[in-house]
C-alpha positions in Angstrom: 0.0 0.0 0.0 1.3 3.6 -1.0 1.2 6.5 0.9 -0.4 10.0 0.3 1.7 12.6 -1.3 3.2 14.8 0.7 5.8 17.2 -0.3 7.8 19.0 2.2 10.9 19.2 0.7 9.1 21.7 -1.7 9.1 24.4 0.9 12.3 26.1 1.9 13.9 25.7 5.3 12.7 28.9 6.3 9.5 28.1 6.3 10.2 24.7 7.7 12.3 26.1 10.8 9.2 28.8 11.2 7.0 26.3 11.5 3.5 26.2 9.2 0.1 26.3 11.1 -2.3 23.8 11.2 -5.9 25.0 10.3 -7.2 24.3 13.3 -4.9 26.8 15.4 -5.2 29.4 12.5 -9.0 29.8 13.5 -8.8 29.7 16.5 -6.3 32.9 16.5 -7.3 36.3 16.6 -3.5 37.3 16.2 -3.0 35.6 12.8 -0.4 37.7 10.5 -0.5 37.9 6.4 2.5 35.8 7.1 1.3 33.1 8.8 -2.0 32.7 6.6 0.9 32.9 3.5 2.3 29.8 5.2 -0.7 28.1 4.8 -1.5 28.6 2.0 1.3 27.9 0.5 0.8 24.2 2.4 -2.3 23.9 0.5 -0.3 24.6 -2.9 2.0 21.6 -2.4 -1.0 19.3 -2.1 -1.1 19.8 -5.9 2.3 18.8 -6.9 2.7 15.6 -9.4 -1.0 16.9 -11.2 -0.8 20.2 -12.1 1.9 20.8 -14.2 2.5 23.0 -16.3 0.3 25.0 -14.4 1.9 26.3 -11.3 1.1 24.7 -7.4 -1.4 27.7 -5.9 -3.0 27.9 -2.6 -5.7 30.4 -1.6 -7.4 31.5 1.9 -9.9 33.4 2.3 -10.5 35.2 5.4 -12.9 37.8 7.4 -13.3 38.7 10.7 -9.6 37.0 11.7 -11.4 33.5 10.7 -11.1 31.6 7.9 -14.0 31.2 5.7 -12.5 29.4 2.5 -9.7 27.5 1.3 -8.4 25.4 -2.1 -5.4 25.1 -4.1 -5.2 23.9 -7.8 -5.3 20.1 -7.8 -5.0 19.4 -11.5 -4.2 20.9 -14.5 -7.4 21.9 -16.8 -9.4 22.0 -13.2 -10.7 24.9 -11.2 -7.6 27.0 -9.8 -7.0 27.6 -5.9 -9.7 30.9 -5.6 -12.4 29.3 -7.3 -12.2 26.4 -4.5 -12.1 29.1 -1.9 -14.7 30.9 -3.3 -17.0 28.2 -3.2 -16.7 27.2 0.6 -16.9 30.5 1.7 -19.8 31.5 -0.4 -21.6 35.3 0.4 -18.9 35.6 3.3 -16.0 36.4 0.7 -17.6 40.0 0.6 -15.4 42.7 2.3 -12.7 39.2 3.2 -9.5 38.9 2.6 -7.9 36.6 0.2 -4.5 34.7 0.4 -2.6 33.4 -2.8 0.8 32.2 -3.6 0.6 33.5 -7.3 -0.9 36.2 -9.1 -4.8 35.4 -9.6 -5.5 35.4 -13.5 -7.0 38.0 -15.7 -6.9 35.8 -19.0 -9.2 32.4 -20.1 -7.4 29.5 -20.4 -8.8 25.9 -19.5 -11.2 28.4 -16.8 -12.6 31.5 -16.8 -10.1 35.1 -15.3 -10.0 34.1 -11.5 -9.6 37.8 -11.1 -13.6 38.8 -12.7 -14.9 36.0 -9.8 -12.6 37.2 -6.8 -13.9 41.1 -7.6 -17.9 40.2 -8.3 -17.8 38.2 -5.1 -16.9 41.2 -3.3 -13.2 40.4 -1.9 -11.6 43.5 -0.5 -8.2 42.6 0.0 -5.6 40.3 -1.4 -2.4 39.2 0.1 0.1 37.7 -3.4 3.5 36.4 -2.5 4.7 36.2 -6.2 3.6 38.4 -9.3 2.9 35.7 -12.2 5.6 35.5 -14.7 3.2 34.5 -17.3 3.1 37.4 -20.1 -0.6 36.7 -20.1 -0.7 37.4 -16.6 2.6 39.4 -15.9 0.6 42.1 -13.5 -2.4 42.2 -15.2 -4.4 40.5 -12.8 -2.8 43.0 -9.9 -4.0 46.1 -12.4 -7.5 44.8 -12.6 -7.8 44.3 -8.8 -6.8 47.9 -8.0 -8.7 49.3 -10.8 -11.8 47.8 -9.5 -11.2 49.3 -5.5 -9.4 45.8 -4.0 -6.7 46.6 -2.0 -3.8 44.4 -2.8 -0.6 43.8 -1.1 2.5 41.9 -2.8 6.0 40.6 -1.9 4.4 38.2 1.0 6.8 35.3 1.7 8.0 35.8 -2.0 11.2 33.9 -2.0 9.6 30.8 0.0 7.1 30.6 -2.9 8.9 30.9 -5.5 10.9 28.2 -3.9 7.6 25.9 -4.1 6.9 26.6 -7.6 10.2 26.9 -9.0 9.9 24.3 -11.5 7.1 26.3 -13.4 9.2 29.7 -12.8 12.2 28.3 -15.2 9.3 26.8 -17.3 8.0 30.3 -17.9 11.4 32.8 -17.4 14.1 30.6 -19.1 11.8 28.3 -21.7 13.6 25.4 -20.4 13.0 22.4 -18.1 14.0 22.3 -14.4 17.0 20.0 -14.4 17.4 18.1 -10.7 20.0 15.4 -11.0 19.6 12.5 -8.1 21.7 9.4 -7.6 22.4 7.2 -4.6 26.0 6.9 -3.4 28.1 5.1 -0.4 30.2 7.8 2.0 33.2 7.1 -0.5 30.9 8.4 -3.6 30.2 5.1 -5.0 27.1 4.1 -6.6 28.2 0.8 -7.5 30.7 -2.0 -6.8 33.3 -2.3 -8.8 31.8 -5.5 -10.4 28.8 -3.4 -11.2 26.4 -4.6 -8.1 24.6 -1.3 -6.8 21.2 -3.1 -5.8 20.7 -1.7 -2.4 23.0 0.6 -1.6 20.3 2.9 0.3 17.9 1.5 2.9 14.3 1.2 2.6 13.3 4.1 4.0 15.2 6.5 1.3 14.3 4.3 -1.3 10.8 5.2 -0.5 12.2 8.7 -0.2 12.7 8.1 -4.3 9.3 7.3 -5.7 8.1 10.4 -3.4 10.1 12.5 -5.8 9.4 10.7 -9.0 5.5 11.5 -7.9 6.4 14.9 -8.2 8.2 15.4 -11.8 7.4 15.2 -15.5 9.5 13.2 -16.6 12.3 11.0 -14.7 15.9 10.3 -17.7 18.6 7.7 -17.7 20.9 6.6 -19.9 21.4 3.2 -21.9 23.6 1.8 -19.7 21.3 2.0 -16.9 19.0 0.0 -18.6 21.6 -2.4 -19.3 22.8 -2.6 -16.0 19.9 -2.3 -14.0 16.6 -3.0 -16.3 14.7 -0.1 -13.8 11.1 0.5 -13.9 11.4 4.3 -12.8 7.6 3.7 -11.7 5.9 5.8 -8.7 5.2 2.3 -6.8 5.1 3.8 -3.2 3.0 7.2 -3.6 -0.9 6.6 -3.5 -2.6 8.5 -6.4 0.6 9.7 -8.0 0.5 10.6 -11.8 3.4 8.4 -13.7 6.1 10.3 -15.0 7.0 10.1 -18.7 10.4 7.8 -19.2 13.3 9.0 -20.9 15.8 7.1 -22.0 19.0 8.3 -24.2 20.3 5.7 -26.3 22.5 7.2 -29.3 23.1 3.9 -30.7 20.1 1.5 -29.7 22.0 -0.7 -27.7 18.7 -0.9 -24.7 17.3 -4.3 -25.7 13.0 -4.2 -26.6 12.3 -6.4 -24.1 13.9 -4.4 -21.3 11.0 -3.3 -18.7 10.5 0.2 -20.0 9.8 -0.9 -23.3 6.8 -3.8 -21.8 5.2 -2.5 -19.1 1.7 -1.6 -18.7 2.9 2.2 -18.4 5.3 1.7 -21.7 3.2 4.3 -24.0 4.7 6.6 -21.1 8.4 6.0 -22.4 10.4 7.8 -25.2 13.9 6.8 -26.8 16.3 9.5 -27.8 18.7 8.5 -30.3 20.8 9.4 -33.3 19.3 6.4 -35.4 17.2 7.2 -38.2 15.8 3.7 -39.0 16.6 0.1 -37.7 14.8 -2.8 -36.2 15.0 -2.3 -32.9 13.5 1.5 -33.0 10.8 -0.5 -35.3 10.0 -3.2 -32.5 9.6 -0.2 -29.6 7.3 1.7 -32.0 5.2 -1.4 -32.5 5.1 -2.0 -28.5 4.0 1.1 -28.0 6.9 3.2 -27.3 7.8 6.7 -28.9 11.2 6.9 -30.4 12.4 10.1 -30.9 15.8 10.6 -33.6 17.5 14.0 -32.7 21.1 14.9 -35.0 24.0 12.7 -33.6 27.1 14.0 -31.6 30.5 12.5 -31.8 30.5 9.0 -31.4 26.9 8.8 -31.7 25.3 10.4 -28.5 22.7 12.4 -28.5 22.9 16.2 -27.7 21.2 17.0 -24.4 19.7 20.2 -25.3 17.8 19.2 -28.4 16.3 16.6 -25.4 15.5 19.7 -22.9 14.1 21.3 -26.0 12.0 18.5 -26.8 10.6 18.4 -23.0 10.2 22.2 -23.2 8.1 22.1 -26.7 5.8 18.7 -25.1 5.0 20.8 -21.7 7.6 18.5 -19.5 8.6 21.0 -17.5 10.7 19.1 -14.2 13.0 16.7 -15.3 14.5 13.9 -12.4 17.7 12.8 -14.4 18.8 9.2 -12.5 21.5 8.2 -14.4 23.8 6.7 -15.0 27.3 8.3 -14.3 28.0 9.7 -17.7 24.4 11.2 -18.3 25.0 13.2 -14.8 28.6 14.2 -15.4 27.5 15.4 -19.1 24.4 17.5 -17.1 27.0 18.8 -14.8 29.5 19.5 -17.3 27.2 21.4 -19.8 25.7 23.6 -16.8 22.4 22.0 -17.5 21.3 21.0 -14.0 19.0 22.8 -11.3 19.4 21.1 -8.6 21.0 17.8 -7.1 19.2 15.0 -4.5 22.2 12.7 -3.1 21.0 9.8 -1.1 24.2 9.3 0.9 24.6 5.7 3.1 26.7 4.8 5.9 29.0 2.5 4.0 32.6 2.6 2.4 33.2 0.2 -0.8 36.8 2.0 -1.7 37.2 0.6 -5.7 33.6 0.7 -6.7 32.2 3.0 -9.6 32.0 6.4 -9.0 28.7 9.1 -9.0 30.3 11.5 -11.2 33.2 11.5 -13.8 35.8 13.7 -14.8 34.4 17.5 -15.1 37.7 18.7 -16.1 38.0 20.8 -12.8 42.0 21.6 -11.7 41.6 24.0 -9.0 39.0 23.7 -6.2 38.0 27.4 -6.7 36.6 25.8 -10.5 34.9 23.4 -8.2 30.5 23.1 -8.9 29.3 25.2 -5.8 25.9 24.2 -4.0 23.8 26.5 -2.4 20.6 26.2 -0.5 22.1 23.2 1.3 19.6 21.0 3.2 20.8 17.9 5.2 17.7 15.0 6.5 18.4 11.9 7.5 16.2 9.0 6.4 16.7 5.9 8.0 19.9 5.4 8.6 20.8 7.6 5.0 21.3 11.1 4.8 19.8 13.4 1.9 21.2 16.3 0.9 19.5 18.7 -1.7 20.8 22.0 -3.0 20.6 23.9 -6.1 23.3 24.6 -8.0 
């Protein structure tokens, strides 16, 4: 049995060491702050993650009187958005209330009507935004109409922490490119795998768990060939009740992955797409007819296929978070080419010495050359550590 999703490690350490409140405390406190009803709503916005991409995760509150009268938060993409939810629950008392939202209500039609004409014919008289929506179709427009129509609005409100949550949609949108997090699983030495090859478990249970939880959350999860060689993964969500299955992503230049390898024949397999530099062949013919998509991008040297025609690919198909797992090369190429985000390393209390290492040569001489992390946050799991950090 899975469990729910629940994504904490979407939220900053800021607001972790703050500390959210739980609904029942928020209305029961007269002494509430924009703050603290920002913090919960941007709880309600990480419910969404895995289902509502490549919309951004929104929360909204709505309160009056110092109690709460309405809550939602976008919980799939072509559904109603956070305010509508809000709107809804708290019905006539939204007049002359207050309303709480990570992101920019909109002012356009889309899959749902401008969020903005609802929030001013119910009545609301105030609205708290932490971020202004990058969206040109947005970009401030829905602020304008607020204030043109007498709504007092107020900006800036835990604006880092929530871009922080919906980061993946902000790179989307700013840079037209996918957000890049590279994860692998690695011993205290940095190996990922014996040196005969053996790398089934090197984490416990616990972290492995840990995995699927962020595979629940992504577009699309990538490897190379030779991890489907090696390791014939399923790169499922197994462990996450009511997750959304990632697309599969698997670069192999020169077709080496073999068609009966468990991406290619699973029940999910219409879910999995084959970069490579061949044009034609039997083996590209045999994944087509299971199911498969095969994708043939312009070849590099010695075959390989050119990372950025794959991000550009995921960019023009509305993948916008990509979880790269492998193997080495593909995430010392990522590395190399300055095309990663962000990095999850599952570290475990064990020391192989020769073994294969996470991460190849990056042609770095002098430590001050050396890939800096910021952002850094430790957590053990089990008896693993985790660290995250962007890059």
């Amino acid at each position: 049995m899975g469990e729910d999703i629940v994504f904490p490690e979407l939220c900053t350490p800021k607001i972790e060491r703050s500390g959210f409140f739980i609904l029942e405390e928020l209305m029961k406190s007269d002494r509430s702050t924009d703050i603290d009803y920002m913090k919960l709503a941007l709880r309600l916005a990480v419910k969404g993650a895995g289902h509502t991409s490549p919309n951004p995760l929104v929360g909204a509150i709505i309160v009056k009187d110092g109690k709460i009268v309405g809550k939602g938060y976008h919980r799939r993409f072509g559904g109603p958005h956070a305010e509508v939810y809000a709107l809804r629950e708290a019905k006539e008392n939204a007049r002359g209330a207050t309303l709480y939202v990570n992101l920019e209500p909109c002012s356009h039609y889309g899959k749902t009507p401008p969020c903005v004409d609802q929030l001013i014919r119910a009545g609301i008289a105030r609205v708290v935004i932490a971020n202004k929506d990058p969206n040109p179709l947005v970009n401030g427009e829905g602020i304008r109409k607020l204030r043109d129509a007498g709504v007092e609005v107020i900006t800036g409100i835990l604006e880092e922490e929530s871009r922080t949550v919906n980061r993946f949609y902000f790179k989307a949108v700013e840079k037209g490119w996918p957000y890049v997090i590279l994860k692998w699983a690695q011993t205290v030495d940095g190996r990922i795998a014996t040196a005969s090859g053996e790398a089934f478990w090197i984490t416990g249970e616990q972290a492995r768990r840990d995995v699927h939880r962020l595979r629940a959350q992504v577009d699309a999860v990538l490897v190379g060939a030779g991890t489907v060689l090696r390791d014939d993964p399923k790169l499922t969500v197994r462990l996450v009740r009511r997750a959304k299955q990632p697309w599969r992503l698997v670069l192999d230049g020169t077709m080496r992955a073999p068609a009966t390898a468990a991406l290619f024949t699973d029940e999910v397999r219409n879910r999995t797409v084959v970069f490579t530099s061949q044009q034609n062949g039997p083996c590209r013919e045999k994944l087509q007819q299971q199911g498969c998509r095969v994708v043939a991008l312009p070849p590099e040297n010695g075959g390989h296929v050119n990372l950025r025609d794959v991000l550009s690919w995921c960019r023009d198909h509305q993948i916008v978070s990509l979880l790269v797992e492998g193997g080495r090369q593909v995430l010392t190429e990522f590395l190399r080419l300055g095309l990663a985000d962000e990095v999850v390393v599952y570290i475990a209390p064990k020391i192989l010495g020769a073994g294969v290492e996470a991460i190849g040569d990056l042609g770095v001489e002098r430590l001050a050359h050396a890939k800096q992390l910021q952002d850094i946050r430790w957590e053990k799991i089990g008896q693993d550590m985790k660290l995250t950090a962007k890059l």
